[in-house]
C-alpha positions as CSV (number, residue, x, y, z in Angstrom):
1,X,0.0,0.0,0.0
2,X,1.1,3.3,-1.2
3,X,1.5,5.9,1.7
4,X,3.1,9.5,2.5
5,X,5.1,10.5,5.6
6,X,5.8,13.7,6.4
7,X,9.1,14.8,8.3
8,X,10.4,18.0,9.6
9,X,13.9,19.3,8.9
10,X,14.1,22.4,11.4
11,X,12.4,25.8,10.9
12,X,12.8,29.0,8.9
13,X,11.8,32.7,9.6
14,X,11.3,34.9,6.0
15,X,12.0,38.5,6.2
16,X,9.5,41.1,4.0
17,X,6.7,40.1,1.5
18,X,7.9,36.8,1.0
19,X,5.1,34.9,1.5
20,X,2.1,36.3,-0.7
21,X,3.5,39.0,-3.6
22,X,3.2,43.0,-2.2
23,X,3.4,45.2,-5.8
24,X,4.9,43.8,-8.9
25,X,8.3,44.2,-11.2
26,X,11.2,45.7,-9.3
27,X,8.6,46.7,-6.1
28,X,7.8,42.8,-6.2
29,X,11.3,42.0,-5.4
30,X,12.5,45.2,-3.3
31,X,9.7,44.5,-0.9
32,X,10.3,40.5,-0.8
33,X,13.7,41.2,-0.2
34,X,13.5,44.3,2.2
35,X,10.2,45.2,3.4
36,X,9.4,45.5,6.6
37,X,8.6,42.4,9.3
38,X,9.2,38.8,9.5
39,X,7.1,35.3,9.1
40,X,6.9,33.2,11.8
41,X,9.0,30.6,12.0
42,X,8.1,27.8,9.3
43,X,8.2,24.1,9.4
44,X,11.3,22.7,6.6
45,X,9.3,20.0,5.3
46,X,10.4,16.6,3.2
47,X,8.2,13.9,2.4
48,X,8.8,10.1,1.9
49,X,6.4,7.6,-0.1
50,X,6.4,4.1,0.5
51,X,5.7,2.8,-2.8
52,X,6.0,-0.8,-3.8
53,X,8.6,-0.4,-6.3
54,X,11.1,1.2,-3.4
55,X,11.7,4.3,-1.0
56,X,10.7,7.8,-2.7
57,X,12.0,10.8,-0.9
58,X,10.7,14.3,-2.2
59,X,13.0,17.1,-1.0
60,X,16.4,16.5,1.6
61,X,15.7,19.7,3.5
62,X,17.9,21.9,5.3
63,X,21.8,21.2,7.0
64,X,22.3,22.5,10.1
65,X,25.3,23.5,8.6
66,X,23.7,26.7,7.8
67,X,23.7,27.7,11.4
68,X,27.3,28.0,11.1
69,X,29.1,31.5,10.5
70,X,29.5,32.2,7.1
71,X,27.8,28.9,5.3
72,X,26.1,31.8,3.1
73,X,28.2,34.1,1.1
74,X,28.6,37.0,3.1
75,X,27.7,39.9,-0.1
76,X,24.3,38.6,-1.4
77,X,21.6,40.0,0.0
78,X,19.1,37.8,0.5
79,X,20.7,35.5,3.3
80,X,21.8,39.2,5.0
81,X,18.5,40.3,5.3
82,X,16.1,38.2,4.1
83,X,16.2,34.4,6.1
84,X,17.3,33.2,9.3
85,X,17.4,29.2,10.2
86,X,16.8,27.3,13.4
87,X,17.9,23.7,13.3
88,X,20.0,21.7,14.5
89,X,22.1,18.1,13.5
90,X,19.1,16.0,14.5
91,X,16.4,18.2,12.8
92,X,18.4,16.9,9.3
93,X,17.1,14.3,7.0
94,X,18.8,12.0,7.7
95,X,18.4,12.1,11.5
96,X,14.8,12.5,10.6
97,X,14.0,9.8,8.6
98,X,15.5,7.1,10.8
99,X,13.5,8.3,14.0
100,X,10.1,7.5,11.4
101,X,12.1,4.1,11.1
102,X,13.6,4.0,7.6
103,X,17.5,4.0,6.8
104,X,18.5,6.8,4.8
105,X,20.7,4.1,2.5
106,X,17.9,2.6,1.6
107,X,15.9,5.6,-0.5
108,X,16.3,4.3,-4.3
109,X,15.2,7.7,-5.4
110,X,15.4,11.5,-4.6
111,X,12.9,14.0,-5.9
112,X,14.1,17.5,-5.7
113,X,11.2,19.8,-6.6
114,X,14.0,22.7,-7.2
115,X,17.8,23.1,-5.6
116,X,17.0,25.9,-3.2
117,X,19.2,25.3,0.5
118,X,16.1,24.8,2.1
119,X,15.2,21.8,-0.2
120,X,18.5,20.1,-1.3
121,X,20.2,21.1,1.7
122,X,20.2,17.0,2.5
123,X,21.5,15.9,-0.7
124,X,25.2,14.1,1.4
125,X,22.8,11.5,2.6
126,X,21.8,10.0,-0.2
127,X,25.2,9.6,-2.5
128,X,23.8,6.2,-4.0
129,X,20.3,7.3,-5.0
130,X,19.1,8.5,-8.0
131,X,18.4,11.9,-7.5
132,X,15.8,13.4,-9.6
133,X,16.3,17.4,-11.1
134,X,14.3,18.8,-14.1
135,X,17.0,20.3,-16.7
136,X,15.8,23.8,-16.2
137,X,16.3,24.0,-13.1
138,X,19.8,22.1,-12.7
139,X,21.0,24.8,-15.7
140,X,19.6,28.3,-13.4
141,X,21.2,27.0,-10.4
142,X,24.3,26.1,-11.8
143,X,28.3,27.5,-11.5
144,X,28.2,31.8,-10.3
145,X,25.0,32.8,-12.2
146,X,23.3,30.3,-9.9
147,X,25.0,31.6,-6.6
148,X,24.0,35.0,-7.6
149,X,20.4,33.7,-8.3
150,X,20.6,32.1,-4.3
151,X,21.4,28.6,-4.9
152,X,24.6,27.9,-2.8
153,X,25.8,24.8,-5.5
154,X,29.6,25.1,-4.1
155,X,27.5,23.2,-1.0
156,X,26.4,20.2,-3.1
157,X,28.5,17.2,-2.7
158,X,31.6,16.6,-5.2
159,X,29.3,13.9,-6.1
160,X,26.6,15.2,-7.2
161,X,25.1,14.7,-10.9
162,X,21.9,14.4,-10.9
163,X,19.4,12.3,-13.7
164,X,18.2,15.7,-15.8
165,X,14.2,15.7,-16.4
166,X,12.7,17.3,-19.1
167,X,8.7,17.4,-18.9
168,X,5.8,17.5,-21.1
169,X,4.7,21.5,-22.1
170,X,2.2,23.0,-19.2
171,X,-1.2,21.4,-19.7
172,X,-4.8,22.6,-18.0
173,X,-4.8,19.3,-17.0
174,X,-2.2,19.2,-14.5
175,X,-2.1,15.0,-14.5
176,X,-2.2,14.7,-18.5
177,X,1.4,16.4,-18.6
178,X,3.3,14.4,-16.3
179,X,5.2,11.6,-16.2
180,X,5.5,8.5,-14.5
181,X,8.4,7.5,-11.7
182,X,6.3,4.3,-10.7
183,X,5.5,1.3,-12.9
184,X,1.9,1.6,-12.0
185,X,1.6,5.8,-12.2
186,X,0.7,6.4,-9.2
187,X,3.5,8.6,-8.5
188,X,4.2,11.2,-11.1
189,X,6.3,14.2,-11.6
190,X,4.4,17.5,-12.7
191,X,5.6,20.5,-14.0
192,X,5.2,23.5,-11.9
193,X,6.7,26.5,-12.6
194,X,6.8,30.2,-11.1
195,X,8.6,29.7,-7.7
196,X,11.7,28.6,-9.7
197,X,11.5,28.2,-13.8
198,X,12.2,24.4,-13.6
199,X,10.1,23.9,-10.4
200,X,8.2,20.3,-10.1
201,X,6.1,18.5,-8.4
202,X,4.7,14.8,-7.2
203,X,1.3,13.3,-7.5
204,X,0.6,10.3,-5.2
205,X,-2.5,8.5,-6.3
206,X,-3.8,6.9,-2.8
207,X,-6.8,5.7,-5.2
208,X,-10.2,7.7,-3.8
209,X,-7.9,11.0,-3.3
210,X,-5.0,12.4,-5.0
211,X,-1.3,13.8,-2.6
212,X,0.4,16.4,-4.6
213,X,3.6,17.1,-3.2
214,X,4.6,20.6,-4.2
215,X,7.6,21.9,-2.3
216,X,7.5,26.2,-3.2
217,X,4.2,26.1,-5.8
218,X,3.4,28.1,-2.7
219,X,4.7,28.9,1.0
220,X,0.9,28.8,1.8
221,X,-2.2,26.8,0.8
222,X,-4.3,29.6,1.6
223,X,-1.9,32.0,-1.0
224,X,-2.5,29.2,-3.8
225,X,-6.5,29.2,-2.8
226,X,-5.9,32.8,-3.1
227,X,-4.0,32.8,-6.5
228,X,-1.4,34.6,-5.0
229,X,2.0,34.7,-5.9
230,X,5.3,35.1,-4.0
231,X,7.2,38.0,-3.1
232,X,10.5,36.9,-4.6
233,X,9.5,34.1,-7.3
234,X,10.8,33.7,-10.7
235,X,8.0,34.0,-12.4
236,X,4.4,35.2,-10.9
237,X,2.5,35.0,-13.8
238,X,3.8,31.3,-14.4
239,X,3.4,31.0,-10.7
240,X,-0.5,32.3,-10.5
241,X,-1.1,29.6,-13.4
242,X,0.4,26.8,-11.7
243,X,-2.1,27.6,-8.2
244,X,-4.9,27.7,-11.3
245,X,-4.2,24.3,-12.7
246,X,-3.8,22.5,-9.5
247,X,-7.4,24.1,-8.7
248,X,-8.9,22.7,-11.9
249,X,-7.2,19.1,-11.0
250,X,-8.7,19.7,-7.1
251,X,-12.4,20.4,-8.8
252,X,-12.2,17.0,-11.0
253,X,-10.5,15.0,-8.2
254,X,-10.0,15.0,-3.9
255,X,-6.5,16.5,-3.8
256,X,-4.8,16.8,-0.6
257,X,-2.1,19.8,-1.4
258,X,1.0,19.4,0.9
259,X,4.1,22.1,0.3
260,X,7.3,23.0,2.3
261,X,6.6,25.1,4.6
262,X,2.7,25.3,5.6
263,X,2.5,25.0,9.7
264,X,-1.0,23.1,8.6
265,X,0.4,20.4,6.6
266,X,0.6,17.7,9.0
267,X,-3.2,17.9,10.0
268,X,-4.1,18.0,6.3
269,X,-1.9,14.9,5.7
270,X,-3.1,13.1,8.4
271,X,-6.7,13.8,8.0
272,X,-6.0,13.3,4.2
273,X,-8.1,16.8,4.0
274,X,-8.9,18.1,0.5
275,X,-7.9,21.2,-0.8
276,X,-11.4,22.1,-2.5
């Protein structure tokens, strides 16, 4: 039987408009990056699926590494002003995932929805799984025009090379362009671009309800309900369609919408609560 555990790799705090879009263009980004206030602190979330083809992980989290004094480069802005991390060595995913009773050797494959720290920040644990990043997004965050995008790659393990995806073009519906990681299709990647350009996401089919599994598509299930885009996401417009298709996929279908970072996520998973 197919199921989905949640586990928690520490907490973040983000500073300005992070979480729901205040003005658009250059304002967009100022105020994300610089406006006024913080979030509280956020749950780090990964998920695992027991699947009968193996172990699927979706996401590694956050290292407590980045507790450490100067982890981040010390001239970009956004980890001066914009983030702050609580966690510590247990809260990682490795830690994690053996306290729910699995060992981290045996997940055969990694999903990672996009390379942000807070989402491939596990990646050491897992050297002899197949790890699982849409080409898009591997090329943004990439060499120095991906650490001056944010993505701290001179943190990913020497070993890392990860198998390259390249999904089917954006349809309204969300399932029809995907593909398959299980034999049977009940787990399939979907494209979801806007918080990153190569963004994507997982659909578990428990049968009578649908688990998408959709790491940044929104910090918030009330900002995708919403149609509200982030304050410092690639692409809003992209972003604003993505929270439309998974809407239209939620009217056909039970969908229980699980991201990254929504404090509200483990009572929705454990009541398996619909998002419509």
């Amino acid at each position: 039987m197919t199921k989905v555990h949640l586990l928690q790799t520490g907490t973040v705090a983000l500073g300005g408009a992070q979480l729901a879009a205040r003005g658009q263009g250059v304002a967009r980004l100022w105020n994300g990056l610089f406006g006024a206030g913080w979030s509280d602190f956020l749950p780090i979330y990964a998920y695992l699926i027991e699947h009968a083809e193996g172990l699927i992980l979706v996401d590694t989290g956050e290292t407590a590494d980045v507790m450490q004094h100067g982890y981040f480069p010390h001239w970009h802005p956004y980890y001066l002003f914009s983030v702050k991390f609580d966690l510590k060595p247990h809260d990682e995913i490795g830690p994690q995932l053996r306290a729910a009773g699995f060992d981290p050797a045996n997940v055969k494959t990694v999903v990672q929805t996009h390379l942000h720290t807070d989402h491939a920040g596990g990646l050491r644990y897992f050297p002899h799984a197949k790890i699982l990043v849409t080409t898009r997004e591997y090329q943004a965050a990439r060499g120095a025009a991906g650490r001056i995008a944010g993505y701290p790659n001179n943190r990913w393990p020497d070993w890392f090379a990860p198998q390259l995806v390249d999904l089917p073009a954006q349809s309204d519906d969300l399932l029809a362009g995907s593909l398959p990681l299980t034999r049977d299709g009940a787990v399939r990647l979907i494209a979801t671009p806007g918080h990153t350009l190569g963004h994507m996401s997982v659909s578990v089919d428990l049968g009578e309800k649908i688990v998408l599994l959709a790491g940044d598509v929104s910090y918030l299930q009330q900002t995708l309900l919403d149609l509200q885009p982030d304050g410092l996401g690639a692409d809003p417009a992209a972003e604003t369609q993505t929270h439309r298709r998974i809407q239209m996929l939620a009217r056909k279908r039970p969908l229980v919408y699980l991201n990254g970072h929504d404090p509200d996520c483990a009572r929705r998973l454990a009541a398996l609560e619909p998002l419509l």
